[in-house]
N, C-alpha and C positions, 0 to 999 in steps of 0.2 A: 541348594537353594535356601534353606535354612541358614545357612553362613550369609549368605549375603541379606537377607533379610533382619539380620541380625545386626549388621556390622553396620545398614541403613537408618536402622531407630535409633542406634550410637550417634548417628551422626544430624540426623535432622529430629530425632525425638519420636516419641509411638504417634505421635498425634499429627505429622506429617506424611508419613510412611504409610501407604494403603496398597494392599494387593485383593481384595473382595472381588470377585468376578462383577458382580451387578456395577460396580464402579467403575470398574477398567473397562467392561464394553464400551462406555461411552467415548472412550478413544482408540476404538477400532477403526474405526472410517470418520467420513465428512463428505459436504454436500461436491462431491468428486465424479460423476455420474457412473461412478463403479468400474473407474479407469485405474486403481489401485486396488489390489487385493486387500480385505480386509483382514486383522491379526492381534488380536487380544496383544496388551503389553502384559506383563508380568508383575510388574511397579508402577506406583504410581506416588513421586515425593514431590513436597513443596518446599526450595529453598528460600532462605530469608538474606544469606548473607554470603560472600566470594567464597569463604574460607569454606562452607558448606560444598558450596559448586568443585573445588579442589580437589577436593574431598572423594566427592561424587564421582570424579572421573578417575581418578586413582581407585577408586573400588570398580568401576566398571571394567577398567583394563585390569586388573587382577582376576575379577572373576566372568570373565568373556562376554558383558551385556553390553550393548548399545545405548547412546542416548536419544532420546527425541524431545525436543525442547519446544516448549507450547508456552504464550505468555497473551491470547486473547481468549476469554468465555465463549461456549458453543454458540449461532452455531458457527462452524468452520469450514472454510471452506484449502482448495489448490494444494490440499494432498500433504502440505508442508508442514504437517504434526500430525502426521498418520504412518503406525509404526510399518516397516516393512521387513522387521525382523522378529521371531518368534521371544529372542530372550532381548525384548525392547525394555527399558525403563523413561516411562514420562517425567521426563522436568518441567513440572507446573509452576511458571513464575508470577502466576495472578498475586500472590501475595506480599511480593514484593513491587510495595507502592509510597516510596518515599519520595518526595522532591528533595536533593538532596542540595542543591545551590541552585538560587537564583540572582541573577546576575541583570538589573532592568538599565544598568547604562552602557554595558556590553552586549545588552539583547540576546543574554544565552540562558537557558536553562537546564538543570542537570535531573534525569529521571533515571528511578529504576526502573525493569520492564514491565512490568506490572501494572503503571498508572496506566487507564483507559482513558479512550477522550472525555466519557461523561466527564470523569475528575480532572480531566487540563483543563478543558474548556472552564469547569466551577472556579477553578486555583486561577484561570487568569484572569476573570471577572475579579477575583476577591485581590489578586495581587498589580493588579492592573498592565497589564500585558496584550498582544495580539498574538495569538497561536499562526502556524500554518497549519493548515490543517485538509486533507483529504477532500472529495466532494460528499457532505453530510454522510461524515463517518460513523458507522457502528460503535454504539455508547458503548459497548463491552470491548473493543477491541483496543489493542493495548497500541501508546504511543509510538513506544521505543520499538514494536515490532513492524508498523505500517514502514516506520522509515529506512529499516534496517530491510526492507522490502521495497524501498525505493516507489512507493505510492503515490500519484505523482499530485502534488500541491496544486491548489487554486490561482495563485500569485503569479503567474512567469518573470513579471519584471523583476521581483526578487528571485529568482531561480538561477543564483549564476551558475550554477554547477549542476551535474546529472544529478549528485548523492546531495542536492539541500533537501529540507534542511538536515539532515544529519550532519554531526562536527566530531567532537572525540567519543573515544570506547571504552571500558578497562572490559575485556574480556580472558577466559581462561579458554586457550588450545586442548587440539586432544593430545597433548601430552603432557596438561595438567599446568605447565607455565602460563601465570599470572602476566598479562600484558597489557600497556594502554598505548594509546595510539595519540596524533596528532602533538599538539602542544601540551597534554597531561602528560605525556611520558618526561618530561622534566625540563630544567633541571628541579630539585626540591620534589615534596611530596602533595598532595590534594591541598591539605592543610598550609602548608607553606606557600604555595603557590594561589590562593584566592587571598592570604590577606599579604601578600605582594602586591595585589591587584590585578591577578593573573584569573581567564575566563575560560580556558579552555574551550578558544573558539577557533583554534585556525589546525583544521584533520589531517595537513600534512606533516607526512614525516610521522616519527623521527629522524632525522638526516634526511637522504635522498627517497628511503622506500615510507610507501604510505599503506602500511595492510591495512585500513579501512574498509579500504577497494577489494580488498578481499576477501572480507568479511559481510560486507554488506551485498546483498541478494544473493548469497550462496545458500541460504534457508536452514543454515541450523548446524552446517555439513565443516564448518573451521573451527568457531570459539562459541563458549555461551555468554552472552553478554549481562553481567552487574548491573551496569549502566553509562548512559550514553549522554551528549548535549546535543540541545537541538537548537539550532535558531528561531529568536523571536521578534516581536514588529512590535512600532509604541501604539499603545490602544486610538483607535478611533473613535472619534466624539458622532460622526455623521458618516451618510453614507447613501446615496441615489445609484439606481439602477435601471441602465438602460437595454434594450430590445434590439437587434436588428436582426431582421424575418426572411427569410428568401425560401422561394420555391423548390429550387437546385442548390444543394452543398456547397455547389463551387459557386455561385453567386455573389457572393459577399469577402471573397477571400484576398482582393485587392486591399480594398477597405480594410479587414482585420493584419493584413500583413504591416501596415500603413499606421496603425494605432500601436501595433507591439513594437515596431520598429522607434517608434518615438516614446516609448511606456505610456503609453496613458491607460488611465485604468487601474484598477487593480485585480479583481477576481474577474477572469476573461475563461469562457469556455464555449462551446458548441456543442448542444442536445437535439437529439431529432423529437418530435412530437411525443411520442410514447415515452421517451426518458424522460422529459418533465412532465408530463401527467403523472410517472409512478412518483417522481423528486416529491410534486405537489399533493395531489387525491391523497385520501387517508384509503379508501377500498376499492375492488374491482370497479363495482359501477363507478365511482364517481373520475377513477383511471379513464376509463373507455367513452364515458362524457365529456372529460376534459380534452382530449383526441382528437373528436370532432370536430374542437373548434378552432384547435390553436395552429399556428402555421407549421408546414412540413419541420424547418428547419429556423431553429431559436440559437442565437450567439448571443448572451448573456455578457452586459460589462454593466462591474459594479465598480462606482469612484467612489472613495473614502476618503475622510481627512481626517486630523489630526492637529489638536492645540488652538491655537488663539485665532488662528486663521484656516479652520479647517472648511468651511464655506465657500470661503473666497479661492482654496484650491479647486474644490468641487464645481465651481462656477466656470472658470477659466478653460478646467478641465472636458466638460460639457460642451464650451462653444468652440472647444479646436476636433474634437468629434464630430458634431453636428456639420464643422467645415468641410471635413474628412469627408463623412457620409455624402454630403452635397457633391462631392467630386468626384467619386465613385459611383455617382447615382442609388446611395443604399437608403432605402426607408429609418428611420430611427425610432423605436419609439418609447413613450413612458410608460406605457400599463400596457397588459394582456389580457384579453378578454377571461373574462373568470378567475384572472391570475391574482392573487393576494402580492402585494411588495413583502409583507412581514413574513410571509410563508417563503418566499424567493431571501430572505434575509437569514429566515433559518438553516436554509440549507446550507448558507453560506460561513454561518456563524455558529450554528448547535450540533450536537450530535442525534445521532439517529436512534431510537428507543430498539427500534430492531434493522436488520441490514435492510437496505431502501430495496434493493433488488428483488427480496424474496418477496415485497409489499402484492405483486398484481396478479400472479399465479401460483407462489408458493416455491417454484424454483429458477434457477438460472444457472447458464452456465457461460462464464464472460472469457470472449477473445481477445487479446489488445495484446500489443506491439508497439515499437515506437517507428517512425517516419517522418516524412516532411508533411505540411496543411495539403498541398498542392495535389498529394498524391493520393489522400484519402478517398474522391470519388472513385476510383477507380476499384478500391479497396472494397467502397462500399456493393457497387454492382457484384464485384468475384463474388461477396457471401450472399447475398441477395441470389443470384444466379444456382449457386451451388443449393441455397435453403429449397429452392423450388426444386431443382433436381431430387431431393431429399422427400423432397412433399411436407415438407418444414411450412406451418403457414409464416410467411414472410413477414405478415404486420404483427407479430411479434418478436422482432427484431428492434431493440434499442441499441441505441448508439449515442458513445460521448468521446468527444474530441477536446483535448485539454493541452495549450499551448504551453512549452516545456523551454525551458534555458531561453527566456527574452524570448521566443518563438522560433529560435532555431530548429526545432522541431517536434513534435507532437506525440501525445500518447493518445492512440487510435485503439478507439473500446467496442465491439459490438456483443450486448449481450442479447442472447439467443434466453426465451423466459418459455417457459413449458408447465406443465400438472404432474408434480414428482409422482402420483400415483396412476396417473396415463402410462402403460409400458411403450403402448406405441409411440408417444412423444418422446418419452425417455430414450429412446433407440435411434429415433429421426435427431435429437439435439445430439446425440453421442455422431453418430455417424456424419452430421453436416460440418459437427465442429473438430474431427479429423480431416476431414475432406478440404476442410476451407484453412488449417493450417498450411496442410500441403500449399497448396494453392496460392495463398497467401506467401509463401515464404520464394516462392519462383517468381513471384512480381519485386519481389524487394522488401518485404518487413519484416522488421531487426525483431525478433521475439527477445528480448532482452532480463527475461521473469519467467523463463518456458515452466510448466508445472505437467507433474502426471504421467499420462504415455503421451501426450504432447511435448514432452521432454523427449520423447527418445526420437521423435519426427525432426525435433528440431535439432539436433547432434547428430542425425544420421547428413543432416547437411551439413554440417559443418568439417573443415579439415581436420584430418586424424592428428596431424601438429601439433594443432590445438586443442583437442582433448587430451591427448598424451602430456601437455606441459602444463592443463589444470589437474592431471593427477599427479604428477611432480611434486605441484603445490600443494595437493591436498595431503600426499606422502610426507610431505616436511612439518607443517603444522599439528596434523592427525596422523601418524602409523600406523597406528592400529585400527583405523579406519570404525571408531566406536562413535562419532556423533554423527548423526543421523544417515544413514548409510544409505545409499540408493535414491538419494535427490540427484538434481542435474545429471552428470555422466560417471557418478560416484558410485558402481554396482556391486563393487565386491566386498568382502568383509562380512 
């Protein structure tokens, strides 16, 4: 132990290298509802630069430790930087927070992982940019990690793809080889290739294979990633925000099918009652007041413009909705009772001081999968049903539904919000939200992010084929099976 402890300060410095018990407990667990075993790491470095990270893995495979790679501030949540091996070493990459290329007529931007949204969000007011960004993301959570997790963006119309905005990589595998991915992998090198005028925006390839794909939601378990490009939007001068309310989910789903299919809009989502009370209220009471008043079921669309005519898009915009609405019979409206527009802007546009979730009882534990809109009532009654069977009270159940690739299909959220110091609740949310993956998963929902022992429900349906040929791949990238070992269907090592 002392070897390697030794051979860690050589490499990252005394002043990055920590093994203090009182420090490393803090990444024993996360708010996981005690679905992973908790396990002291042993280490705990912070790398600044690739040749570090190289480094790192080459000592870890010589001296039989693991890695687990963390790059957002507690607290934390889905298990995915919580060690599950005794000789674990945390890779803390909060420190690494460069912008390292910005690119505003290619609309790409290049980060390490490290930058949080508080800091995008500041960088692109000051550099004039529009982020995609998360729904009112966790100021401390890091950019390059939300994406590289596939978190699914506000925007649909800009969503062509599952993995936007993510675009290129440069990460190091577990078997220490330096690799970049999409259009950075060449020809020429970083340096060469931006003052070409090269942006390093198109993630396929190199040649026919594209390991992006394979790196992105595997949670830590292929490469650790340096840094990554994300795509960006040109800043918006303006911006109106319209309501449409219905009693029943499925109410309004002609209508929104009907506005994605033509893009109009820009940030298009659906919150039931309680999710935008917690988005909005700053505390419990003012949560459970806002409730009261506001309709079952809110689909939020925000129009934006941009540049000389950014009004007159907003305008045009507004009256082919409004036409929309009329046809479908949906109500439209401009304000919500009690609802602030600048508060509904922030969520849209700022980051979150703390995660929005933990705002109305202190915990949560969130379900989501990806599906079609059309399929989501039905999603929503199975947990609803199953929470009662639980003796789970049901009105606290939020839910967000967030239309994905132009609206082909949806990321469907229910979070279940509980008193982390109630055992009894803590027991009823553990046991409803096994119950309702099962359950969930026999009607049709792609769990496509499984985290936890909801990992091992959601691989126990799936074909043996298919895990067998993501361990193939995880054998060829990783052998020695030392980054993060026991995510997905990765259990040995």
């Amino acid at each position: 132990m002392k070897g390697i402890y030794k051979e860690l300060k050589t490499i990252f410095g005394s002043d990055k290298v920590f093994k203090d018990l009182e420090i490393l407990n803090e990444y024993q667990s996360d708010r996981n509802l005690g679905m992973v075993e908790s396990i002291v790491p042993k280490y705990l470095v912070y790398p600044t630069n690739i040749k570090q990270i190289q480094q790192l893995v080459r000592v870890s495979k010589e001296n039989g430790y693991v890695l687990v790679p963390t790059s957002s501030k507690p607290p934390r949540s889905h298990c995915t930087s919580v060690p599950r091996k005794e000789n674990s070493i945390i890779v803390n990459f909060t420190r690494m927070k460069k912008v390292l290329n910005l690119d505003l007529k290619n609309r790409g931007v290049m980060l390490e992982p490290g930058v949080n949204f508080q800091e995008f969000i500041k960088t692109s007011k000051e550099k004039g940019f529009r982020p995609h960004l998360p729904l009112y993301p966790y100021a401390k959570k890091s950019v390059v990690g939300a994406a590289l997790d596939r978190e699914p963006i506000l925007i649909p119309k800009y969503h062509w793809d599952i993995s936007d905005p993510l675009l290129c990589l440069e990460t190091v595998f577990g078997t220490g080889s330096i690799f970049r991915t999409g259009a950075a992998a060449g020809p020429g090198n970083l340096t060469e290739q931006i003052e070409a005028g090269g942006a390093q925006k198109n993630p396929m390839g190199p040649t026919q294979f594209s390991p992006f794909r394979l790196i992105q939601g595997s949670q830590g378990s292929i490469g650790l990633i340096s840094w990554a490009t994300l795509k960006i939007e040109r800043p918006i001068n303006s911006r109106k925000i319209l309501y449409a309310t219905s009693d029943d989910l499925n109410d309004n789903f002609d209508f929104i099918y009907e506005i994605l299919k033509y893009r109009l809009g820009d940030e298009i989502f659906i919150v039931n009652d309680l999710n935008l009370a917690i988005l909005i209220g700053e505390n419990k009471k003012e949560i459970e007041k806002l409730r009261q008043i506001l309709p079952n079921w809110i689909c939020i669309i925000s129009i934006a413009g941009s540049g000389a005519f950014a009004q007159d898009k907003i305008d045009w915009q507004i009256s082919d909705i409004r036409d929309y609405a009329k046809k479908f019979g949906v109500e439209i409206e401009s304000t919500l009772p009690e609802i602030n527009e600048e508060k509904v802007r922030m969520i849209l546009e700022e980051a979150s001081p703390d995660p929005w979730r933990l705002k109305y009882l202190g915990g949560c534990n969130d379900i989501f999968f990806i599906s079609t809109l059309d399929k989501t009532p039905q999603f929503d009654k199975i947990i609803h049903n199953i929470a009662k069977n639980e003796k789970l009270n049901p009105l606290n159940i939020g839910v967000y539904i967030q239309p994905l690739v132009q609206g082909c299909n949806v990321h469907c959220e229910f979070d279940l919000y509980y008193e982390p110091d109630n055992d009894d609740e803590f027991e009823k949310v553990k046991k409803t939200s096994i119950a309702a993956t099962k359950a969930l998963i026999k009607k049709g929902a792609f769990f496509n992010r499984p985290y936890g022992i909801l990992t091992d429900i959601v691989f126990d349906n799936i074909d043996q084929e298919i895990i067998t040929s993501m361990n193939k791949v995880k054998n060829i990238f990783d052998p020695n099976n030392i980054l993060n070992p026991g995510v997905l269907c990765f259990k040995e090592g």
